[in-house]
Phi, psi and omega in degrees: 000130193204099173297026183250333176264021180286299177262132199250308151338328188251153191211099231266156184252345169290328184291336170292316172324301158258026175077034141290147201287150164262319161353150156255078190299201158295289199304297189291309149028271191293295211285338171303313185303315171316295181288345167275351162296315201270333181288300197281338167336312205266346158279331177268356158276335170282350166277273203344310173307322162307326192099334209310134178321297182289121175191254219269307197297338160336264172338289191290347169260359178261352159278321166285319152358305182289283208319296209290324198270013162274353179275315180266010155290322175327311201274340172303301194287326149321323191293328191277012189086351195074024172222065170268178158234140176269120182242355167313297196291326168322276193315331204273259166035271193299319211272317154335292202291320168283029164246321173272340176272354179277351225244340200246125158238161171274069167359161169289318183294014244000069187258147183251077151279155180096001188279330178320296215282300196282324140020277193298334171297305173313282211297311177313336186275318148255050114302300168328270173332259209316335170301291190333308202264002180096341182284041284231330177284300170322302195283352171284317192286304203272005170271307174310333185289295180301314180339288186283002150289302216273301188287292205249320184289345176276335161269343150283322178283357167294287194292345209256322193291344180270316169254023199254165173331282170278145202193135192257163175204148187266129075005120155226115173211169208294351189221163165278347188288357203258005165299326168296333194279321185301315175306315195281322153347280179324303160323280149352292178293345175101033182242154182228141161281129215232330177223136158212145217222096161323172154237096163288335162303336183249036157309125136118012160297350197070005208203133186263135161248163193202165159217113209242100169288129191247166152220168206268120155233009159264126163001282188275343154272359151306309162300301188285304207253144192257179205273309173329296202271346168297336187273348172272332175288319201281317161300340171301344187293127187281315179287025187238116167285306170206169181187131202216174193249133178260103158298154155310000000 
């Protein structure tokens, strides 16, 4: 039976590289289910690591999940003569994707979590396929790619997000009268306010809260000042019970 011969045009090059069989053997079998087992390990441990919801046993099942149901589409569309479809791995897709839009919530903070995980998920499902399918430079090439989104991309993306014009903040302060003085604070400092949203999760808590979208519109704090220290000058404020800046 030789998954290789699906695509007849494509000749995957790492499999050539090391003297993998393009057949679908005992062996090559094993080794796609083994190696997509061992990809997603090391992606549901870095969620996991995270606190994430979704995180190892997740992962490693939604890459065998792609791997397997592209090994039996091979053996479908062989068995048929070549006039299958592969439609196992279509549904594994589809089913990936309504999992992953199930996978996203809404925070007390009204923060939309998980979209990074469900993504990650998405995606982890075809990498999964193409290991299923022999391509092993594709699913390799684009596992490294996740790998460094995941892994390296999140503290560059902290600094450029530290320094850009606009920025949202979680609000807590002791009263609700005590909001004008915080606009007016905001004012003062060369900040412009652009939204401020109650939070209703925190009714009957005693404490008025908000998520308040800002934006930097003086010079120089453009230039000087980073969203850290702006949000550390605002904690000085005796009526501001906490306030923090809200990430992705």
């Amino acid at each position: 039976m030789d998954s290789a011969s699906i695509f007849t045009v494509v000749k995957d090059p790492l499999a050539g590289l090391l003297g993998i069989p393009e057949t679908l053997t005992l062996g090559t079998l094993l080794l796609r289910i083994v190696l997509c087992l061992i990809l997603g390990a090391v992606i549901g441990w870095e969620r996991s690591n995270k606190r994430h919801s979704a995180g190892l046993r997740t992962f490693m099942l939604a890459f065998l999940i792609g791997t397997v149901a592209a090994i039996l589409d091979c053996c479908i569309f062989a068995a048929s003569d070549r006039r299958g479809i592969f439609l196992l791995s279509a549904c594994v897709i589809i089913g990936a994707s309504i999992i992953a839009v199930h996978s996203m919530f809404y925070s007390s903070r009204n923060q939309i979590k998980g979209l990074t995980t469900a993504v990650g998920l998405w995606i982890s499902v075809v990498i999964g396929i193409a290991l299923g399918l022999g391509f092993y430079t594709a699913a390799l090439v684009t596992y490294v790619a996740l790998l460094c989104i995941l892994f390296w991309f999140p503290p560059l993306e902290m600094a450029f997000n530290n320094r850009s014009n606009h920025f949202e903040v979680h609000l807590e302060l002791t009263s609700s009268v005590c909001l004008q003085d915080f606009v007016t604070v905001i004012r003062r400092l060369g900040l412009r306010i652009d939204e401020i949203e109650q939070n209703p999760a925190y009714v009957g808590s005693g404490l008025s809260v908000y998520t308040i979208s800002i934006s930097v519109s003086n010079e120089m704090l453009k230039k000087y000042k980073t969203h850290t220290e702006i949000i550390e000058a605002l904690k000085s404020l005796d009526y501001v019970y906490y306030i923090e800046e809200m990430r992705a």
